[in-house]
VEXTOR-911053 format. One record per residue: residue number from 0; z, x, y of N, C-alpha, C in turn. Coordinates in steps of 0.02 Angstrom, whole numbers, plus 50000, padded with zeros to 5 digits. Each point is the difference from the previous one (the first is absolute). Example, Ala and Ser with C-alpha at 12.3 -4.5 7.8 and 13.67 -1.06 7.14 Angstrom:
NODE num    nz    nx    ny   caz   cax   cay    cz    cx    cy
NODE   0 50390 50660 49716 50000 49955 50059 50000 50045 50060
NODE   1 49964 49982 50053 50003 50042 50059 50037 49961 50055
This chain:
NODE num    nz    nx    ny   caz   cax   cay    cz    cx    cy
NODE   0 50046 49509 51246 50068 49977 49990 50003 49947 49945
NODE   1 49948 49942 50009 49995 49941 49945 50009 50055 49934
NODE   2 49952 50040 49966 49993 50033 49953 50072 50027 49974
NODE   3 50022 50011 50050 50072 50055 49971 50033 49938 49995
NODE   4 50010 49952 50027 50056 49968 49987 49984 49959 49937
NODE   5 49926 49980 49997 49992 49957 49936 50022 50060 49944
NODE   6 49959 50092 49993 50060 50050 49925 50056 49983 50007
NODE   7 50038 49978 50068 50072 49989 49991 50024 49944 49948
NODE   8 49972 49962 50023 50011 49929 49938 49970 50014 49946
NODE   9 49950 50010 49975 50001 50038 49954 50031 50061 49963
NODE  10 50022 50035 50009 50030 50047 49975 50076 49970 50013
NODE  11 50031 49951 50014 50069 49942 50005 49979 49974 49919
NODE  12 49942 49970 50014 49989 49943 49922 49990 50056 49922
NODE  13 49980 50063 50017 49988 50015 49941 50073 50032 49988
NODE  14 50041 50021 50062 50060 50032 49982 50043 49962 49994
NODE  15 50017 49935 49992 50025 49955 49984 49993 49971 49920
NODE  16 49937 49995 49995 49971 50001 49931 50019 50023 49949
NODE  17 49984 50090 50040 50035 50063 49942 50085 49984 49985
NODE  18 50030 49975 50058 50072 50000 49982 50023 49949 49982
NODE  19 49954 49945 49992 50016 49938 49968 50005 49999 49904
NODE  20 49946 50052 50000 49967 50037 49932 50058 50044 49961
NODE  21 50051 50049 50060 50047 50033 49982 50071 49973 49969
NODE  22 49993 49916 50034 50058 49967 49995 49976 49972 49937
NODE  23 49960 49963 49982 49979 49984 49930 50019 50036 49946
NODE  24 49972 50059 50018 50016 50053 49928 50092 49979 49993
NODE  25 50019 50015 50061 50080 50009 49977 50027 49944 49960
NODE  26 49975 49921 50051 50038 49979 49958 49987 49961 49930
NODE  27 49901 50008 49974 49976 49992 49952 50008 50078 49914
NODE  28 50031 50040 50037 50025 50082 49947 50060 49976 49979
NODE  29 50003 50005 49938 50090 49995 49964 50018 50071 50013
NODE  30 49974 50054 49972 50019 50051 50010 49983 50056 50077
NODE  31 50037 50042 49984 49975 50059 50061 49936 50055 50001
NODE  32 49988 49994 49918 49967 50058 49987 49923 49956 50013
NODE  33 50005 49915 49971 49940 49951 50018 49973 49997 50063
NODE  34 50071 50008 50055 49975 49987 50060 49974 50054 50040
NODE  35 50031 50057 49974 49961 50077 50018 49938 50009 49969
NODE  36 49981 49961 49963 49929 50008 49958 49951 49966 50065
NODE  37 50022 49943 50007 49958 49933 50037 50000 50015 50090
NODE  38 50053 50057 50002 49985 50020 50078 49977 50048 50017
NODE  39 49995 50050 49939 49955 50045 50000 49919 49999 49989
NODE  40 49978 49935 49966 49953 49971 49997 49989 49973 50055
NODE  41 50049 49962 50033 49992 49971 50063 49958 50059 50060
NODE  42 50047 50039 49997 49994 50062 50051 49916 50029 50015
NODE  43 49975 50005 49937 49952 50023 49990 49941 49971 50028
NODE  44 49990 49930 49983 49975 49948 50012 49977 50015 50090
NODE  45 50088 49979 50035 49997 49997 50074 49958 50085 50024
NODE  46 50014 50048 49964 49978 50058 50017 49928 50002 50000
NODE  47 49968 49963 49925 49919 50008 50019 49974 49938 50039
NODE  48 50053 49957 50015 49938 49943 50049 50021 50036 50070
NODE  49 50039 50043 50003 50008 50032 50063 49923 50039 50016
NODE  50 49999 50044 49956 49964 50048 49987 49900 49967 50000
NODE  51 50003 49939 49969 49938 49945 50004 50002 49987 50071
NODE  52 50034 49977 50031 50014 49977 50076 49957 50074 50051
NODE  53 50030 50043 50003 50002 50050 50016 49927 50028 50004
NODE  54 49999 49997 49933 49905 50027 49968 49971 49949 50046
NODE  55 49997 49954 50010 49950 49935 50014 49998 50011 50101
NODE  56 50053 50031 50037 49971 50019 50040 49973 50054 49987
NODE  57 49984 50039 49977 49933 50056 50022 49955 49972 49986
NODE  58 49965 49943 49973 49947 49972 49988 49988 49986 50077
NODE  59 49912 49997 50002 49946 49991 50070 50024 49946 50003
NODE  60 49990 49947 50045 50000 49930 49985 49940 49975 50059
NODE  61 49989 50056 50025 49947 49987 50041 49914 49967 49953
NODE  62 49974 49943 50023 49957 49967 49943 50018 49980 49973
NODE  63 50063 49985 49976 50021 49956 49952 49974 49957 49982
NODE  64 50009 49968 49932 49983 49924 49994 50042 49957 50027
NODE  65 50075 50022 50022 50054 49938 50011 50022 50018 50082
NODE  66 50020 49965 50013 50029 50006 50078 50063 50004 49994
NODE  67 50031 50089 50015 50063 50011 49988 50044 49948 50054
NODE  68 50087 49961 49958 50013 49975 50051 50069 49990 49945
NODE  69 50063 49975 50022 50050 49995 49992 50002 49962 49924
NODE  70 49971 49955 50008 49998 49963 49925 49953 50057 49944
NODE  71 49961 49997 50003 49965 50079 49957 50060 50053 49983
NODE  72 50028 50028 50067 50062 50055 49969 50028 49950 49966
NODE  73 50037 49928 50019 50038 49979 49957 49988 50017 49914
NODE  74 49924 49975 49991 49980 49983 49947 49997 50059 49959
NODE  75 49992 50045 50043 49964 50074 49946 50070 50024 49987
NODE  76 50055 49994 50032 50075 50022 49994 50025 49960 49939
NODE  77 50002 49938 50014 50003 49942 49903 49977 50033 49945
NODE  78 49926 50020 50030 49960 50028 49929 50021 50062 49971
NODE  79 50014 50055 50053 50027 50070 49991 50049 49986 49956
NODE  80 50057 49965 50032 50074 49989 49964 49978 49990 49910
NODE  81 49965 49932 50003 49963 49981 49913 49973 50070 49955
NODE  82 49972 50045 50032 49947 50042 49989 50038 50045 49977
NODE  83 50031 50019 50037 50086 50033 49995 50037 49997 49960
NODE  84 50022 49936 49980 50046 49980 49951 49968 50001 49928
NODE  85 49920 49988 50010 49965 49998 49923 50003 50086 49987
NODE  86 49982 50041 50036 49991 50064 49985 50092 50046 49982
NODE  87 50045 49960 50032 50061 50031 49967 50016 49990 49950
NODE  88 49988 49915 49987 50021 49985 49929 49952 50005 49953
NODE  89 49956 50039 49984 49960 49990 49958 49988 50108 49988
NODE  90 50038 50022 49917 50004 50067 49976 49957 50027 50038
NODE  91 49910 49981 49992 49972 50018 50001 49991 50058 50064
NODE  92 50013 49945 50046 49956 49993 50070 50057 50022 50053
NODE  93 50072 49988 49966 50067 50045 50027 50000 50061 50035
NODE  94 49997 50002 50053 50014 50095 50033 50071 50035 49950
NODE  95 50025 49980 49999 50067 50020 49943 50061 50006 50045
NODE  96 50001 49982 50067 50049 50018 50030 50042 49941 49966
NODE  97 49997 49962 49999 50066 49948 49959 50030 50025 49948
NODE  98 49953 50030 49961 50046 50048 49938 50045 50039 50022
NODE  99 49973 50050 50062 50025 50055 50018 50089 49997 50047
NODE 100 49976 49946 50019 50066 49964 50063 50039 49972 49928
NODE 101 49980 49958 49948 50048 49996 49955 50025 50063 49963
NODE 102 49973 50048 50006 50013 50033 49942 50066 50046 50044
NODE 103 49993 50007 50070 50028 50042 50014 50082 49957 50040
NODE 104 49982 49935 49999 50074 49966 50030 50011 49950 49947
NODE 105 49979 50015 49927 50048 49960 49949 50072 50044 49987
NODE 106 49996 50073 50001 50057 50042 50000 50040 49972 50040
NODE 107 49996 49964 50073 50061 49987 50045 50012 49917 49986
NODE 108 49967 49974 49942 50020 49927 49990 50060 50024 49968
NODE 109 50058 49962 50015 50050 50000 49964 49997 49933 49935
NODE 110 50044 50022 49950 50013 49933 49939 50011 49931 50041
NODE 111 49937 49962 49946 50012 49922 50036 50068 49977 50011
């Protein structure tokens, strides 16, 4: 029960985070087409630290070097998010879904 309730708070702080992140864009974008750029970037981001999160349970943890425990998820969830955000914003290392989510809902931006 401890366990589930500590993902609960966690998954509160990072989804709080993300929508703290959503409110920024809006009211740091002059335009619409800027802020569909920066939430589609956004999007992507939350999608692969989902996806990091995710991966990291199928790992053994049996032997570990660390003693899994609430502060550890905390920590590896911080890092995912960072890890996340370097790999969206950066051409290289981009899955392309940010392009793709822009490319296909700049048609329904209407004129600034």
């Amino acid at each position: 029960m401890e366990n589930y309730v500590g993902s609960i708070g966690t998954n509160y702080m990072q989804n709080s985070s993300d929508l703290a992140e959503i409110e920024s864009i809006k009211r740091g974008s002059k335009t619409k087409k800027e802020q569909l750029e920066k939430v589609s970037k956004e999007f992507e981001s939350i999608f692969v630290a989902k996806m990091l999160n995710e991966l990291d349970k199928t790992v053994d943890k049996e032997g570990s070097l660390f003693q899994e425990s609430k502060y550890l998820d905390n920590l590896k969830s911080f890092m995912y998010n960072d890890i996340a955000r370097n790999i969206s914003n950066n051409p290289q290392t981009s899955l392309g879904i940010a392009k793709q989510l822009y490319s296909q809902l700049e048609k329904t931006v209407g004129p600034d």
